[in-house]
TORFI-951310 format. One record per residue (C-alpha): residue in one letter; y, z, x. Coordinates in steps of 0.05 Angstrom, whole numbers, always signed. Example, Ala and Ser with C-alpha at 12.3 -4.5 7.8 and 13.67 -1.06 7.14 Angstrom:
REC;r;y;z;x
REC;A;-90;+156;+246
REC;S;-21;+143;+273
***
This chain:
REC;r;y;z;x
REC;X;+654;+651;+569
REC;X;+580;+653;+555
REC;X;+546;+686;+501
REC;X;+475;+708;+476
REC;X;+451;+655;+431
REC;X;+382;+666;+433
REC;X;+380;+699;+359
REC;X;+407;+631;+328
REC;X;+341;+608;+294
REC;X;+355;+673;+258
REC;X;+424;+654;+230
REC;X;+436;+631;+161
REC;X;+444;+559;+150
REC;X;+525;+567;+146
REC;X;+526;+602;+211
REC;X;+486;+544;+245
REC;X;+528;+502;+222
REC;X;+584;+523;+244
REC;X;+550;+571;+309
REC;X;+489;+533;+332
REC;X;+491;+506;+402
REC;X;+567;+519;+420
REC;X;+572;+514;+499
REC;X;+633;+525;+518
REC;X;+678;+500;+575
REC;X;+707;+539;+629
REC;X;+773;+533;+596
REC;X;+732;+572;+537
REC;X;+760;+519;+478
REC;X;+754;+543;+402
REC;X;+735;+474;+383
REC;X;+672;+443;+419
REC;X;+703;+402;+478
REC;X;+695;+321;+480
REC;X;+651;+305;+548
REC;X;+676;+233;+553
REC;X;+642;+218;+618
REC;X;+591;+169;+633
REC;X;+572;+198;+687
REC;X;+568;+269;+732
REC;X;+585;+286;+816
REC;X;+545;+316;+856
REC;X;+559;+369;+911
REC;X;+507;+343;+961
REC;X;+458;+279;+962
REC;X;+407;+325;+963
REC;X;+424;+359;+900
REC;X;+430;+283;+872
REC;X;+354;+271;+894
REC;X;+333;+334;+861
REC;X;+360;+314;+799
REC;X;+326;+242;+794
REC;X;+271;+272;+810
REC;X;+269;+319;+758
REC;X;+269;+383;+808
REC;X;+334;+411;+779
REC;X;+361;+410;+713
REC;X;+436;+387;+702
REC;X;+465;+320;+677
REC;X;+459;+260;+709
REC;X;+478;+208;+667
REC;X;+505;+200;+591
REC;X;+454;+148;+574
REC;X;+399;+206;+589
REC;X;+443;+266;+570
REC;X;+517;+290;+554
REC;X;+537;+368;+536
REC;X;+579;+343;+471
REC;X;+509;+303;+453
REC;X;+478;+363;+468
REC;X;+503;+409;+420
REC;X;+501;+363;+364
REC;X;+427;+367;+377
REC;X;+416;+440;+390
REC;X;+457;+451;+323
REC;X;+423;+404;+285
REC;X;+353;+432;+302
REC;X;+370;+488;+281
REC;X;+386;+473;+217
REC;X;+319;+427;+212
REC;X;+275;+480;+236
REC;X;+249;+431;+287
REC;X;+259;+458;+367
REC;X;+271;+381;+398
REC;X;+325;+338;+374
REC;X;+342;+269;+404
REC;X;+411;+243;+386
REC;X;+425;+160;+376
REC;X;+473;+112;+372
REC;X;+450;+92;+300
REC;X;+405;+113;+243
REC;X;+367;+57;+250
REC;X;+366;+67;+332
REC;X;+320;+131;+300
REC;X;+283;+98;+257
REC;X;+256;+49;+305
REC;X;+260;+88;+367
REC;X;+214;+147;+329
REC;X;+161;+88;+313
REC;X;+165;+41;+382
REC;X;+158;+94;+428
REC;X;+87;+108;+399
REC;X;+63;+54;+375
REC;X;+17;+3;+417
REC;X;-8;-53;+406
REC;X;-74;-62;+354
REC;X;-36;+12;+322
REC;X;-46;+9;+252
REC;X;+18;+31;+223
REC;X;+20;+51;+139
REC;X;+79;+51;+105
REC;X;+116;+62;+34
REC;X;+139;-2;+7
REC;X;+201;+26;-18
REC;X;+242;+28;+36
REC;X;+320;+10;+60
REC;X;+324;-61;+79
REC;X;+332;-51;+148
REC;X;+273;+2;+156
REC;X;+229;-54;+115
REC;X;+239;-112;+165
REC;X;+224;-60;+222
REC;X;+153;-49;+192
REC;X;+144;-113;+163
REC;X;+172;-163;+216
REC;X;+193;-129;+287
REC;X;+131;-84;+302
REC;X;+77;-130;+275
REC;X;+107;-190;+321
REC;X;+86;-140;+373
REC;X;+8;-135;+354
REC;X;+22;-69;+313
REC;X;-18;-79;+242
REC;X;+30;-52;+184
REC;X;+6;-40;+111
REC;X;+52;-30;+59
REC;X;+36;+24;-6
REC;X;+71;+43;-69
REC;X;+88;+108;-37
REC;X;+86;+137;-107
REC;X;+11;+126;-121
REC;X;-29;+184;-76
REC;X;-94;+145;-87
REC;X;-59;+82;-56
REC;X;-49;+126;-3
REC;X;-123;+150;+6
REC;X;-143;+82;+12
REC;X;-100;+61;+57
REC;X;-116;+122;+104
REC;X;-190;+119;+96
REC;X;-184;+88;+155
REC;X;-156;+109;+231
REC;X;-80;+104;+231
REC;X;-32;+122;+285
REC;X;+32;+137;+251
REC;X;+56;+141;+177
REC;X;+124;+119;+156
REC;X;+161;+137;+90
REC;X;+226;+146;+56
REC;X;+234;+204;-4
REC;X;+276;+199;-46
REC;X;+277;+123;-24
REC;X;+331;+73;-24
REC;X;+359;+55;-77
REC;X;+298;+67;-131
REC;X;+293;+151;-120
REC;X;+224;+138;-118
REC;X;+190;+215;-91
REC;X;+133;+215;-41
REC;X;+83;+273;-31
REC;X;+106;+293;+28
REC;X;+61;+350;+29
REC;X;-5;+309;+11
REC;X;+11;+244;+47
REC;X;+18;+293;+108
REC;X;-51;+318;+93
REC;X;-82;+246;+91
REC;X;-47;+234;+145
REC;X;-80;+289;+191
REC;X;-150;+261;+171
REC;X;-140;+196;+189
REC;X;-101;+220;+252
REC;X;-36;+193;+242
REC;X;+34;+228;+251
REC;X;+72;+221;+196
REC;X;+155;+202;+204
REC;X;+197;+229;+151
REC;X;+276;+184;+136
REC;X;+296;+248;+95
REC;X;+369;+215;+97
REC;X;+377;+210;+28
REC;X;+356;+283;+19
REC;X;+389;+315;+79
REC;X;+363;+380;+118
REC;X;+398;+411;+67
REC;X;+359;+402;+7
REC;X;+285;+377;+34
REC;X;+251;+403;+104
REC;X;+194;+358;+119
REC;X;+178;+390;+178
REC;X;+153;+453;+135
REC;X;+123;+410;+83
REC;X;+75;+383;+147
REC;X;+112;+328;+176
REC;X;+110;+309;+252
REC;X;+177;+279;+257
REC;X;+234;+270;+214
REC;X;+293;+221;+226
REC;X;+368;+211;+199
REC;X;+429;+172;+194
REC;X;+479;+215;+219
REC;X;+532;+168;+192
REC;X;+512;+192;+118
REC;X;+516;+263;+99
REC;X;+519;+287;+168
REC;X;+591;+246;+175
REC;X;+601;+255;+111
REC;X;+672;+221;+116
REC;X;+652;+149;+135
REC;X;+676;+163;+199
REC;X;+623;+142;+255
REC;X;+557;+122;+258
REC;X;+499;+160;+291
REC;X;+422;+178;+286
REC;X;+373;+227;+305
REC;X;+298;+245;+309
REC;X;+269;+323;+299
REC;X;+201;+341;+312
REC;X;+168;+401;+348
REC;X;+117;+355;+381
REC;X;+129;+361;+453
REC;X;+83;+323;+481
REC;X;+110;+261;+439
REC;X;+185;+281;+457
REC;X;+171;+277;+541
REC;X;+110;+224;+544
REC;X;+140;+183;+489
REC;X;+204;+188;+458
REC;X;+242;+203;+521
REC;X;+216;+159;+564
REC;X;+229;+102;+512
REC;X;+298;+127;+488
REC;X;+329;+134;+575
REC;X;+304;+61;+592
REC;X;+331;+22;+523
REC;X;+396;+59;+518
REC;X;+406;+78;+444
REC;X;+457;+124;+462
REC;X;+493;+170;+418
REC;X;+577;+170;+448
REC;X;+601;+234;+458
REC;X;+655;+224;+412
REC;X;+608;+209;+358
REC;X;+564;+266;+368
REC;X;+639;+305;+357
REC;X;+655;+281;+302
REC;X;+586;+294;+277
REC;X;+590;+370;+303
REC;X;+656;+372;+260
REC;X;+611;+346;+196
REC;X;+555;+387;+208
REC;X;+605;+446;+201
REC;X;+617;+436;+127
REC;X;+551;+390;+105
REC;X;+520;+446;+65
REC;X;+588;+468;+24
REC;X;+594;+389;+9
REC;X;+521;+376;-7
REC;X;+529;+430;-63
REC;X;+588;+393;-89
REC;X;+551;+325;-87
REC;X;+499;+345;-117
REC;X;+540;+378;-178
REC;X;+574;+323;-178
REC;X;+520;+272;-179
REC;X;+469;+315;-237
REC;X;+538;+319;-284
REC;X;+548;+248;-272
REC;X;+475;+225;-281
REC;X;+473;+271;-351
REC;X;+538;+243;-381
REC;X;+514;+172;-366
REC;X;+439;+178;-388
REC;X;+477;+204;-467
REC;X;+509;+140;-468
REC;X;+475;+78;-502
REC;X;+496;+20;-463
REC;X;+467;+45;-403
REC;X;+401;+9;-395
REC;X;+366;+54;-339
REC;X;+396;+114;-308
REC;X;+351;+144;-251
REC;X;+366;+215;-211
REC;X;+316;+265;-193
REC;X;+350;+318;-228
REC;X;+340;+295;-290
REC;X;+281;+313;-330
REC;X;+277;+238;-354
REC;X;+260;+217;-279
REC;X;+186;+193;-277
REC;X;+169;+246;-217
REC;X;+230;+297;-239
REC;X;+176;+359;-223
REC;X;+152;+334;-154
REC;X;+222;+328;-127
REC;X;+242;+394;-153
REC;X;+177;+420;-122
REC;X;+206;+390;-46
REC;X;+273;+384;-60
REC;X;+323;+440;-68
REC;X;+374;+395;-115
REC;X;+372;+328;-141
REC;X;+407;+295;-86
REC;X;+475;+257;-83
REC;X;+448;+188;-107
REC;X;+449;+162;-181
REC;X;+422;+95;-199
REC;X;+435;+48;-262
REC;X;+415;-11;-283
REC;X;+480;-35;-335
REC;X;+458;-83;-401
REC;X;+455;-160;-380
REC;X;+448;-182;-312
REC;X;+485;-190;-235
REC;X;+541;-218;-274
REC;X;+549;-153;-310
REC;X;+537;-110;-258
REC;X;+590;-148;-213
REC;X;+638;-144;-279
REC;X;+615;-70;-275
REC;X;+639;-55;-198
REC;X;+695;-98;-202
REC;X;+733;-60;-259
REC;X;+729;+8;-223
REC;X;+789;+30;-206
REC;X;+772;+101;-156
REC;X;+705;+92;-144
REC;X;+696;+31;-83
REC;X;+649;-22;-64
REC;X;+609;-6;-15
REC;X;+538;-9;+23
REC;X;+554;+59;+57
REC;X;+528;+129;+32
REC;X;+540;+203;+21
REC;X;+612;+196;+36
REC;X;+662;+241;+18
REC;X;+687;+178;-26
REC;X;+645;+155;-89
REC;X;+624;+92;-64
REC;X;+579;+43;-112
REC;X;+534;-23;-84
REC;X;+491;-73;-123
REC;X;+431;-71;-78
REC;X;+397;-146;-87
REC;X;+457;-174;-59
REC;X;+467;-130;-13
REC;X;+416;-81;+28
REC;X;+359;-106;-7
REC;X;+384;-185;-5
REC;X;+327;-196;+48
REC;X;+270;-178;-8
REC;X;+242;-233;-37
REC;X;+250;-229;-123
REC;X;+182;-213;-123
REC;X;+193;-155;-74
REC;X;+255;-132;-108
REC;X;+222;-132;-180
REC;X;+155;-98;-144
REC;X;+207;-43;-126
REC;X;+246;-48;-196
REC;X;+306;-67;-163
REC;X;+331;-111;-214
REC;X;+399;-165;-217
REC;X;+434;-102;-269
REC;X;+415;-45;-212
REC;X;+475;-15;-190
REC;X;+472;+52;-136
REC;X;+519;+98;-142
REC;X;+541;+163;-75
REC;X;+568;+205;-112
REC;X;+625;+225;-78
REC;X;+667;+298;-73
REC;X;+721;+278;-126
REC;X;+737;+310;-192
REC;X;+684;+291;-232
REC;X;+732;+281;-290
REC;X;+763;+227;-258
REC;X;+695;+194;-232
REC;X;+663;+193;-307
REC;X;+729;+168;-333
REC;X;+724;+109;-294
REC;X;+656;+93;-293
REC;X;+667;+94;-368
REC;X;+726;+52;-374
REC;X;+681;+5;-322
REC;X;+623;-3;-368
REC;X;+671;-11;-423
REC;X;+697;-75;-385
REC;X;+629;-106;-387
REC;X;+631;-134;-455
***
């Protein structure tokens, strides 16, 4: 059964959830089916050569295309706002795939400092070993930006709110920069989500995500993608790059991810309720020796997020009194919430960032960043807040 979905972009954000790019079988299944096929037949070798050749669309290979891939990508467009969506294997698969496939060498390539560990050696260590000149600014500082491009630039990189500081970058004015000094400009809006920050309409070229945070939402899989409406960059560049290195999403993945999408918006609301109450309750207590969140009006760039962002996000991040061994005393004594580098799970999960996704940094990184030895990050998870305040107070309580 086939129906008229041309009208989609016109849904509300629940119905594209739920709706957007459903293509059903010929057995016409309620629940999207599971294409686990690596491959497709052909009724004639000519109709074979047409397809390599481009001549006729259809699939010919899951490494290039699948249908379950497929709608994970129309339906997450949708909800970005952005008409091209290419699925990966991994949120970092994004990240570097979004950069690599335009970038040559002698690029210059400017970046926020503040960025997830893995996104920082990227920029810092793989694409300059390839001739590509990175530069590194307090993404906070819009006249550290100006400098930097004052000059040519081919592509902009940055993180808001970044990981695990909550530090908030202009998208809107870096954009602008950007423009002049001829750069595009790719957005890791993972910590926000598409459904609280769309940096696409704020002037973005190309935005990327970890599917395996929000978008799972359940610590189920991992995944990635990369939105843009540029497509010229999408055939010359990202395609070509993404069907000869083989960062594939599996279908299953891009299933489960269809099944997340379906509820992301109903538990972003709940995170972020979740995660303001949280960071309030903690920032009236006294032995709490930093308490960062962009909801709160205490947050050095509080009116800038709000300005972007449509809630404060999911993230809260501490710093307890003493040091690492307090902060380890701190994790070890909860008793719901769970260690973990993972985020926006539907599980509270809490990670001490210089030992873990930030243990690359050098201390003089880390302090440049204000990640400190007390720093704690906290995904605030879907469960009764009750419970997750009770323990985090019984937790800090253990400290001393």
């Amino acid at each position: 059964m086939t129906r008229d979905l041309s009208n989609a972009a016109t849904w509300g954000a629940a119905t594209k959830l739920i709706r957007g790019g459903t293509n059903r079988s010929g057995f016409d299944e309620t629940c999207e089916a599971i294409f686990m096929s690596s491959g497709y037949v052909y009724a004639t070798a000519r109709e074979a050569e047409e397809a390599f050749k481009g001549e006729r669309s259809r699939f010919v290979y899951s490494r290039f295309a699948n249908p379950t891939v497929q709608m994970f990508e129309t339906r997450l467009a949708l909800l970005e706002g952005a008409s091209l969506c290419r699925a990966t294997a991994t949120g970092m698969a994004a990240v570097f795939a979004s950069l690599a496939s335009q970038l040559r060498t002698g690029d210059r390539l400017v970046s926020s400092r503040a960025l997830f560990g893995s996104c920082h050696y990227v920029v810092s260590e793989i694409l300059p070993a390839f001739g590509i000149v990175s530069e590194l600014v307090d993404g906070r500082d819009l006249d550290a930006w100006k400098r930097a491009l004052a000059q040519p630039a081919a592509c902009v990189f940055l993180e808001t709110p970044s990981n695990p500081m909550l530090d908030i970058v202009d998208i809107s004015e870096v954009c602008r920069l950007a423009r002049k000094a001829g750069a595009k400009v790719v957005v890791d809006n993972v910590f926000a989500s598409p459904i609280l920050q769309k940096p696409l309409e704020l002037g973005a070229d190309i935005v990327v995500y970890s599917a395996t945070k929000h978008i799972d939402g359940q610590g189920r899989c991992l995944g990635g993608a990369i939105l843009t409406n540029d497509q010229d960059y999408v055939e010359t560049r990202l395609t070509p790059f993404l069907r000869h290195t083989g960062p594939a999403l599996s279908p299953f993945n891009a299933w489960l991810l269809l099944k997340g999408l379906e509820t992301l918006d109903l538990r972003i609301d709940r995170h972020c309720r979740n995660a303001l109450a949280i960071a309030e309750h903690l920032a009236a207590r006294n032995d709490v020796a930093r308490i960062l969140h962009p909801g709160l009006i205490s947050h050095p760039q509080h009116d800038l997020a709000m300005r972007q962002m449509r809630d404060g996000g999911t993230i809260v991040t501490i710093d307890v009194e003493g040091g690492r061994e307090e902060a380890f005393r701190f994790l070890d004594a909860m008793q719901i919430i769970d260690i973990s580098n993972n985020l926006g799970d539907s599980k509270t999960l809490a990670t001490h960032p210089a030992t873990t996704t930030h243990q690359r940094f050098t201390p003089e990184q880390r302090e440049e960043l204000g990640i400190r030895e007390s720093t704690v990050r906290l995904s605030i998870g879907l469960e009764d807040r009750a419970d997750l305040i009770d323990d985090l107070d019984q937790a800090l309580a253990g400290i001393n």
